[in-house]
N, C-alpha and C positions, 0 to 999 in steps of 0.2 A: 504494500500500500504506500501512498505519497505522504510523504511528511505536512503536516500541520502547520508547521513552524508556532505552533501556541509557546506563551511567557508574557514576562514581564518587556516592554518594547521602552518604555520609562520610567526613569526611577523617579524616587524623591527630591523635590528642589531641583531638579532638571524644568528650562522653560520650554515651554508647549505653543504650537500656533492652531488657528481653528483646522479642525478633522484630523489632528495627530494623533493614532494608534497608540493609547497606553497601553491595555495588557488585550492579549487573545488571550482565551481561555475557556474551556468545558465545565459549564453550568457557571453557578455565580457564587464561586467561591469569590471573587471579591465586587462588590455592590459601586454600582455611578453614586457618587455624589454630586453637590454644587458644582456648576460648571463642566460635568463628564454626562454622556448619554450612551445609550446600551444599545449596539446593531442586535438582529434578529439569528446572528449566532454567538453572542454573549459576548463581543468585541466592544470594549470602553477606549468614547474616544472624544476628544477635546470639542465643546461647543463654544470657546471661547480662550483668549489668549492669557496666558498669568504661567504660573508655578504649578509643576505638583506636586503632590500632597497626601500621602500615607496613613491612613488611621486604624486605630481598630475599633472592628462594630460591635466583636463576640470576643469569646475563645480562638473559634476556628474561621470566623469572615472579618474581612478588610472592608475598609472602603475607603474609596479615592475621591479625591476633587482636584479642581483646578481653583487656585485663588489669583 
């Protein structure tokens, strides 16, 4: 089968421009926040320009924004 290329594509405090790919990724082990929106195969990706930004939601889920 063909690689996925799923992960992390930005890290923390890295700057972002609008539709930059932060994470690919299978299900929603990490959640859009402010500023990130979710394609229809769980791809979080910049709806606007700033920083981003790492948090945690749970235990075991993240969640990301852009500031």
């Amino acid at each position: 089968s063909n690689p996925k290329m799923r992960g992390t594509k930005m890290y923390d405090g890295e700057t972002c421009k609008i539709g930059n790919i932060i994470v690919r990724q299978k299900g929603t082990k990490i959640f859009a926040g402010p500023g990130v929106d979710m394609g229809s195969d769980f791809t979080l990706f910049a709806i606007r320009e700033g920083k981003v930004k790492f948090s945690h939601y749970s235990k075991k889920k993240k969640i990301v924004s852009v500031i």
